[in-house]
VMD Tcl script that builds the backbone (N, CA, C; Angstrom):
set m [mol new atoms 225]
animate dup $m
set s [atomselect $m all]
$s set {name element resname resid chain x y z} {
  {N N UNK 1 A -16.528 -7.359 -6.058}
  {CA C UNK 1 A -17.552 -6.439 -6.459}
  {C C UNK 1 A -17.530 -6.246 -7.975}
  {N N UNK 2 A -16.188 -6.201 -8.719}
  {CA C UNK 2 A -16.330 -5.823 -9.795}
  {C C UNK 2 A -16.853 -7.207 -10.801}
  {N N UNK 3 A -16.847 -8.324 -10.123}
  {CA C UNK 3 A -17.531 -9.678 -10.738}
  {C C UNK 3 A -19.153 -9.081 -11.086}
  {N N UNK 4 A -19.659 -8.246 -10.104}
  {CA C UNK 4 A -21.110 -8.124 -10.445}
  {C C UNK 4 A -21.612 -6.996 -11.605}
  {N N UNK 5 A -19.787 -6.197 -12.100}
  {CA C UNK 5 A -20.336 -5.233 -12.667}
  {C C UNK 5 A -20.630 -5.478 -14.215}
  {N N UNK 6 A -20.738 -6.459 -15.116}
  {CA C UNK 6 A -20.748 -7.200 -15.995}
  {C C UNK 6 A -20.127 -6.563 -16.867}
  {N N UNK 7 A -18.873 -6.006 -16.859}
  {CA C UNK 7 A -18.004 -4.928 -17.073}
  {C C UNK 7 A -16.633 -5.884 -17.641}
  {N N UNK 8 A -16.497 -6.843 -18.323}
  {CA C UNK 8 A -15.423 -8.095 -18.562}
  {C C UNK 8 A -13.833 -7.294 -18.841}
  {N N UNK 9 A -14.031 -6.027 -19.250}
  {CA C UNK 9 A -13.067 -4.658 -19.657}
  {C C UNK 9 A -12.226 -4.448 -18.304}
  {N N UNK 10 A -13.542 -4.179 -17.056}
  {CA C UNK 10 A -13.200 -3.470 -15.720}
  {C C UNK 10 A -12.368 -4.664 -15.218}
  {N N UNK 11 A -13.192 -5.786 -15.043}
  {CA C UNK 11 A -12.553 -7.145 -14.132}
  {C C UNK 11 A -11.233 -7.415 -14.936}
  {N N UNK 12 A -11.039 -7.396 -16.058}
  {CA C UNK 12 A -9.640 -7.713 -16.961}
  {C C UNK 12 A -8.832 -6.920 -16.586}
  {N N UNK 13 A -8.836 -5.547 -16.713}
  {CA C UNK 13 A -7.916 -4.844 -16.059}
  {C C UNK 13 A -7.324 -4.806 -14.771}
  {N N UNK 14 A -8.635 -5.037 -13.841}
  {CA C UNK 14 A -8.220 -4.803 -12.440}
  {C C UNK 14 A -7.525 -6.218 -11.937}
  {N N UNK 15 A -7.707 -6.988 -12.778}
  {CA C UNK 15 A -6.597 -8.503 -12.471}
  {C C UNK 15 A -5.313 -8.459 -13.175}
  {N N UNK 16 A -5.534 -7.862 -14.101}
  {CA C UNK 16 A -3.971 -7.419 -14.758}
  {C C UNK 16 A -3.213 -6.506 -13.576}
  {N N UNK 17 A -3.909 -5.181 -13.323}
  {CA C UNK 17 A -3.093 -4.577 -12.110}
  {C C UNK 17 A -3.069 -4.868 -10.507}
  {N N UNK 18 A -3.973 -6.051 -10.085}
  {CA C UNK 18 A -3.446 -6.966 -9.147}
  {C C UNK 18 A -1.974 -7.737 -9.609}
  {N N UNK 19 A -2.228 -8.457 -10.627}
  {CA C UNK 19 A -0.724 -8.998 -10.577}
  {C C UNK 19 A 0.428 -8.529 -10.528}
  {N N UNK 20 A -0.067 -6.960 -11.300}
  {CA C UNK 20 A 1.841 -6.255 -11.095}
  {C C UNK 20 A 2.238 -5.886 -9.747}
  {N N UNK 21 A 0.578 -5.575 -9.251}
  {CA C UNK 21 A 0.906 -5.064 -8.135}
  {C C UNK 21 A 1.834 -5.872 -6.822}
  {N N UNK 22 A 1.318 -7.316 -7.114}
  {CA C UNK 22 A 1.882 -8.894 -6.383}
  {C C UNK 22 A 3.047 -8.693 -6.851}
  {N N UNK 23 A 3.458 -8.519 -7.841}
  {CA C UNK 23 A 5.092 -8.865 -8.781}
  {C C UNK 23 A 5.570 -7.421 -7.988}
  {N N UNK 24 A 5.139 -6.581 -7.673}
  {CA C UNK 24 A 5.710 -5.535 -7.259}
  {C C UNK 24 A 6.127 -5.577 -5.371}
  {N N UNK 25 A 5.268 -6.006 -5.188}
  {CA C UNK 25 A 5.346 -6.287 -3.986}
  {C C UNK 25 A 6.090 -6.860 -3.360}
  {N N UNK 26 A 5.995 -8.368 -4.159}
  {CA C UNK 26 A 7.167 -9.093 -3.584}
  {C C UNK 26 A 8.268 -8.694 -3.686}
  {N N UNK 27 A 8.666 -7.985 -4.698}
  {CA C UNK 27 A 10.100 -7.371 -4.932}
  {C C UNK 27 A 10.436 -6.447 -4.008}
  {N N UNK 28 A 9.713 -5.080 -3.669}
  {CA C UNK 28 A 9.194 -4.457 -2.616}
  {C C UNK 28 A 10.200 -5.225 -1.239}
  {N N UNK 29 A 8.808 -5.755 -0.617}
  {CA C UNK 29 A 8.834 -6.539 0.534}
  {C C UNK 29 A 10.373 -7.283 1.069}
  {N N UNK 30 A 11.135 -7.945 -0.096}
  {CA C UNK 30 A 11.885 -9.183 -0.159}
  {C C UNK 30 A 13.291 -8.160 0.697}
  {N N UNK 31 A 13.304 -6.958 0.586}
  {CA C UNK 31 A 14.313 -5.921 1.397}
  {C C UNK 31 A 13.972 -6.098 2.642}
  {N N UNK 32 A 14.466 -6.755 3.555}
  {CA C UNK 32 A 14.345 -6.384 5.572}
  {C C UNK 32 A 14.184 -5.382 5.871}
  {N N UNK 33 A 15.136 -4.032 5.267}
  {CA C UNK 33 A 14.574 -2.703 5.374}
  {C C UNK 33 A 13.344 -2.118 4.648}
  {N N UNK 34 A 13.264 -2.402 4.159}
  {CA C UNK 34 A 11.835 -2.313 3.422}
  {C C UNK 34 A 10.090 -3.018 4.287}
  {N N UNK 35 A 10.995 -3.916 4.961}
  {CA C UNK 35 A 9.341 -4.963 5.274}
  {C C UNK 35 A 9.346 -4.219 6.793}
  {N N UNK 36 A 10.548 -3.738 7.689}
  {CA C UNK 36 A 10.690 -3.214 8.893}
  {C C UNK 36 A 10.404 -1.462 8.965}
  {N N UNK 37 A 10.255 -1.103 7.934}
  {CA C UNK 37 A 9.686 0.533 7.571}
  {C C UNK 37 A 8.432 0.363 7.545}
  {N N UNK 38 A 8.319 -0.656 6.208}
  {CA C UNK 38 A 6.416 -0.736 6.352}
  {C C UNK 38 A 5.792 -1.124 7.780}
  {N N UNK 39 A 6.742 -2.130 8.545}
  {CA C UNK 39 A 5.755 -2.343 9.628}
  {C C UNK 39 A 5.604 -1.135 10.606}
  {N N UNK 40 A 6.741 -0.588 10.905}
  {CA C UNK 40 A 6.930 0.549 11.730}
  {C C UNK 40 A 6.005 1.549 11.695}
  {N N UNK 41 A 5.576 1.887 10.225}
  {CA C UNK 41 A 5.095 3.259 9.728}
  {C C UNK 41 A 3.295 2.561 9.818}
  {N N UNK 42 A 3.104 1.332 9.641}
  {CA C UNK 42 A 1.976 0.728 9.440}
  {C C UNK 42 A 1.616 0.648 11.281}
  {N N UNK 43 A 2.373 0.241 12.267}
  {CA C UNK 43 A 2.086 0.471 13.699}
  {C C UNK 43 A 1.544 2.009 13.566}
  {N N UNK 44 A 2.432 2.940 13.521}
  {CA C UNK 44 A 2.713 4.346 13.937}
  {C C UNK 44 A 0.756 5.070 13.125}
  {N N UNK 45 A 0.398 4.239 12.260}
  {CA C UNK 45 A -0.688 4.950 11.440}
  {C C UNK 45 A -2.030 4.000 12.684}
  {N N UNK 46 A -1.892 3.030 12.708}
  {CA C UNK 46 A -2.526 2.213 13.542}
  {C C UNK 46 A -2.678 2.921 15.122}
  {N N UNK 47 A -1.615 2.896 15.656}
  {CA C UNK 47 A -1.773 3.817 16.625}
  {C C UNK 47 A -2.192 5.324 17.207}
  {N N UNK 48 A -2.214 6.007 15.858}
  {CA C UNK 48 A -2.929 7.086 16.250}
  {C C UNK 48 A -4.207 7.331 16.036}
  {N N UNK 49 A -4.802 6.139 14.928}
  {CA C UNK 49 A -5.915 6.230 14.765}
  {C C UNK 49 A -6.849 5.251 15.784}
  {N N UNK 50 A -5.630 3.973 17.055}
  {CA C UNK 50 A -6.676 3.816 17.829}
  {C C UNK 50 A -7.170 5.032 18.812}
  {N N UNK 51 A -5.996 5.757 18.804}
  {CA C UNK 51 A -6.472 6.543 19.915}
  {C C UNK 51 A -7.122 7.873 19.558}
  {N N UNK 52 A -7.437 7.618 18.477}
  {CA C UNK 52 A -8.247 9.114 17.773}
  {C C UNK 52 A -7.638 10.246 17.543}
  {N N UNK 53 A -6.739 10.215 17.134}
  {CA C UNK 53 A -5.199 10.967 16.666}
  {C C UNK 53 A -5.821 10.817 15.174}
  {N N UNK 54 A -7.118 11.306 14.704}
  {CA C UNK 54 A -7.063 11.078 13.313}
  {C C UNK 54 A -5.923 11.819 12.238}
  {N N UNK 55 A -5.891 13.229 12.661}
  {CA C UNK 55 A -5.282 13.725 11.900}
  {C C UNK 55 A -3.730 13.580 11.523}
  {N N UNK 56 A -3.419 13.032 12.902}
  {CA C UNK 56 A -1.856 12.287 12.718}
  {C C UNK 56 A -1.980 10.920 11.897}
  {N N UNK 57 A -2.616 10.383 12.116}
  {CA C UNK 57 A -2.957 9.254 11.472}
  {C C UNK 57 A -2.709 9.367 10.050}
  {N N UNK 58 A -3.961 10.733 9.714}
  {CA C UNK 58 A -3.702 10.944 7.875}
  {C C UNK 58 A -2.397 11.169 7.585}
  {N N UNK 59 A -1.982 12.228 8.518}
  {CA C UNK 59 A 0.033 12.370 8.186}
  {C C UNK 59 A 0.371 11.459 8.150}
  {N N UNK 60 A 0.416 10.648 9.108}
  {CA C UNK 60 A 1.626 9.298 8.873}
  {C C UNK 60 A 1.035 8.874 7.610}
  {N N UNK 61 A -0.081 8.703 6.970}
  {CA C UNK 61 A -0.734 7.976 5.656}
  {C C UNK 61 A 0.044 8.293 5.191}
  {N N UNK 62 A -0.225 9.878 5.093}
  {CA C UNK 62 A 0.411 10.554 3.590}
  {C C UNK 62 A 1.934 10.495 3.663}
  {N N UNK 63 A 2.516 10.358 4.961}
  {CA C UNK 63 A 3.967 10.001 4.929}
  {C C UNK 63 A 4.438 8.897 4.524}
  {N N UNK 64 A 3.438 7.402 4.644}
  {CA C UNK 64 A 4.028 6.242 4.310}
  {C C UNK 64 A 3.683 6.250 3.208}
  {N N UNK 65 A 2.794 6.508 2.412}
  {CA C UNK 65 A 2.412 6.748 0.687}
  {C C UNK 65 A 3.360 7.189 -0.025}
  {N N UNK 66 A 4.626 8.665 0.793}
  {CA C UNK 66 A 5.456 8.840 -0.243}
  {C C UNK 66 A 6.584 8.446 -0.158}
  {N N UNK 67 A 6.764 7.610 1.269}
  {CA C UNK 67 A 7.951 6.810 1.302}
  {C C UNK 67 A 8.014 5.410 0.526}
  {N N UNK 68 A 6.611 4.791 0.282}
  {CA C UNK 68 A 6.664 3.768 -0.531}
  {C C UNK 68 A 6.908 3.914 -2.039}
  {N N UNK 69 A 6.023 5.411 -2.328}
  {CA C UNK 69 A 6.725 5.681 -3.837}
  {C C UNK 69 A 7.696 6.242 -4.006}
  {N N UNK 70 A 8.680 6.579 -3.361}
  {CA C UNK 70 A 9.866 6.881 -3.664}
  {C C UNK 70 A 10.917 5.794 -3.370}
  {N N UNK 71 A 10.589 4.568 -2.660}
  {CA C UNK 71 A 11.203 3.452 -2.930}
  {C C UNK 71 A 10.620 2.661 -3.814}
  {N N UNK 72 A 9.248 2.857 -4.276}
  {CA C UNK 72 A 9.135 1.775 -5.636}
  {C C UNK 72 A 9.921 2.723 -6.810}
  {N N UNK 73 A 10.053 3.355 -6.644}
  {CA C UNK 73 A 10.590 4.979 -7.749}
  {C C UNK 73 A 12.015 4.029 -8.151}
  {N N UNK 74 A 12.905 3.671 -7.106}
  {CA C UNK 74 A 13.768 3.572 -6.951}
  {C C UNK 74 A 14.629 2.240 -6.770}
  {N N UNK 75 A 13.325 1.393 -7.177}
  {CA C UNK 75 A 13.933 -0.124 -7.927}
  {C C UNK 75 A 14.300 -0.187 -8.840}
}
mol reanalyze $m
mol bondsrecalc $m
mol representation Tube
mol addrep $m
């Protein structure tokens, strides 16, 4: 989308913070405990929102949001 915004500023940036975000990730990820939390917490958000558990759903969000920044905190 941001290809159409003829914005060369917006698209430069937002590919600069894709890549850290990749460089971050992989580093992230490359922990077993790390890739077995995300999946767990990524089921647990999945599952309440198939069953229309929205509002648990947002909790678990907002729970896996600050468990991921307090382990990127903590590389």
């Amino acid at each position: 989308m941001l290809e159409y915004s003829d914005n060369t500023f917006l698209l430069d940036a937002s590919q600069k913070v894709r890549m850290h975000l990749t460089v971050f990730s992989n580093s992230y990820e490359a922990d077993d405990r790390n890739r077995s939390d995300i999946q767990r917490e990524h089921e647990e958000i999945y599952e309440a929102a198939r069953v229309g558990e929205d509002e648990k759903a947002l909790d678990l969000m907002r729970i896996h949001l600050e468990n991921s920044l307090a382990k990127a905190l903590s590389l």
